[in-house]
C-alpha positions in Angstrom: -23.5 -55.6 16.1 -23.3 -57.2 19.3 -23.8 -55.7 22.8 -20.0 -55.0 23.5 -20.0 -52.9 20.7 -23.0 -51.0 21.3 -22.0 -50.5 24.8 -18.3 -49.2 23.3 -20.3 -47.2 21.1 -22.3 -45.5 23.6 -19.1 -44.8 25.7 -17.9 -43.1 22.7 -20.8 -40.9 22.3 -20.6 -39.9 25.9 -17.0 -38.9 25.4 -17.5 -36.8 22.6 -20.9 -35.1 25.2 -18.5 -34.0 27.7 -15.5 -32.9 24.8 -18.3 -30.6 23.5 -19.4 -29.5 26.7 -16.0 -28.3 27.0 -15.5 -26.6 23.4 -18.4 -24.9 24.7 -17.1 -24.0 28.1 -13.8 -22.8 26.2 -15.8 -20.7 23.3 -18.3 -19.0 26.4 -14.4 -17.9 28.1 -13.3 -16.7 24.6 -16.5 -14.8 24.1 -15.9 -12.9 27.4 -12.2 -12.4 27.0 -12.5 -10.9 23.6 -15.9 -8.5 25.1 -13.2 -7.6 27.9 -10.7 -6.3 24.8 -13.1 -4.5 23.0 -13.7 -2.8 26.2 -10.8 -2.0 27.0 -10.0 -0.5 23.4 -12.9 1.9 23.8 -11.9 3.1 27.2 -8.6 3.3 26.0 -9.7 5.6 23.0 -11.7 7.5 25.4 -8.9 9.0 27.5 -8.4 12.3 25.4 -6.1 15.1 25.9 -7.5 16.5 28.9 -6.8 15.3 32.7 -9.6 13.1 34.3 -10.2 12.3 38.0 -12.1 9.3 38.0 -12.4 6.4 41.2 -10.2 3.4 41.4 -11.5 0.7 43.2 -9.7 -0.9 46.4 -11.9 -3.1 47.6 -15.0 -4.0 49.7 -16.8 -1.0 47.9 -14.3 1.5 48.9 -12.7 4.0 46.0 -9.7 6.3 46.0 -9.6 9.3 44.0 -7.4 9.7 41.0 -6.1 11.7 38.3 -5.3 10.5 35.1 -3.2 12.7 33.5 -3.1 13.4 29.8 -0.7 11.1 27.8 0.1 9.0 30.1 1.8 5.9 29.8 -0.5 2.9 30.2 0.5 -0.7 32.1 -0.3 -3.8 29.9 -0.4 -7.3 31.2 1.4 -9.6 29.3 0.9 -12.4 30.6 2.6 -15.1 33.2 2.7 -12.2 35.4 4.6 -10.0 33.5 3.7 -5.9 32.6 4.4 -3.4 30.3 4.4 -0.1 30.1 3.3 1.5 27.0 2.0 4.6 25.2 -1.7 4.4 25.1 -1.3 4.0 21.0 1.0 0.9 21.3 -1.3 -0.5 24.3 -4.6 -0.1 21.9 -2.4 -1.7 19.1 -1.0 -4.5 21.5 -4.7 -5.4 22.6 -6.2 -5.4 19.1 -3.2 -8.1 18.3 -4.7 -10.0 21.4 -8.4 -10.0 19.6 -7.1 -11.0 16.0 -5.5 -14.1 18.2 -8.6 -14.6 20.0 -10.7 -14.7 17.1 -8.5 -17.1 15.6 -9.1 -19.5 18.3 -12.9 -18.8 18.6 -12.7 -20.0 14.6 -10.7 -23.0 15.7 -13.2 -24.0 18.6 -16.3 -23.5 16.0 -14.7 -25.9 13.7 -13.7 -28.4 16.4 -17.5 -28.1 17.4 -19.0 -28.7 14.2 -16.5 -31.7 13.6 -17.8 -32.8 17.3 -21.3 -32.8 16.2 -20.9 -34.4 13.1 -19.3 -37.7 15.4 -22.5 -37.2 17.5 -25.1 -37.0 14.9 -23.5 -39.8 13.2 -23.1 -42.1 16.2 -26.7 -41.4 16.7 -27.8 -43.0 13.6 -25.4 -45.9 14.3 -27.3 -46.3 17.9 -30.9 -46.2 15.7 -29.6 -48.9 13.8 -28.4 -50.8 16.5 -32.0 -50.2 18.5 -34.1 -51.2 15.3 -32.1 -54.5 14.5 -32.1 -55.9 18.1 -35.9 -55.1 17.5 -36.9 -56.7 14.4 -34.8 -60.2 15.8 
């Protein structure tokens, strides 16, 4: 194998580094997204019958008082900007849709990572060859 292809070789291998990094970078994001879901489910499921006062945050450490009355309607994001309003029921049900979705994708990042690493581990090998045949000329 001559030098231009070891050099092509080794630009290949540092492609697929910094494609993993990123598989990585998107699978941390995915992680913390689908944490934030579960989250939110529980706090959802918390709200019971009863009214609550609790603190809303409104910046710079300052909080507001507020009451959160019983079976009240609850404001969903879905996405591009967009809200809806829904019973708290539909909203936990309309969340648990988002986590089946994310853990689809968390699937489809694994295998793109372990199809990744398999392209590294063999372009390794192919680099040791290399290495140990320019030695032994």
């Amino acid at each position: 194998m001559s030098e231009e292809q070891a050099q092509a070789l080794m630009q290949q291998m540092q492609a697929l580094e910094a494609y993993m990094s990123d598989l990585l970078q998107k699978e941390e994001t995915v992680m913390k997204l689908l944490h934030e879901a579960v989250g939110a489910i529980d706090s959802m499921k918390a709200l019971g019958d009863t009214q609550l006062e609790t603190l809303v945050p409104v910046g710079m450490g300052a909080y507001v008082k507020a009451t959160i009355q019983p079976n009240e309607k609850l404001i969903v994001s879905i996405g591009a900007g967009a809200s809806l309003e829904h019973d708290k029921n539909s909203a936990i049900n309309y969340i648990e849709e988002r986590i089946k979705e994310l853990e689809i994708v968390l699937q489809q990042l694994s295998t793109q990572k372990h199809e990744v690493a398999a392209r590294l581990e063999h372009g390794q090998r192919e680099m040791n060859r290399i290495l140990q045949a320019s030695q032994s000329k």
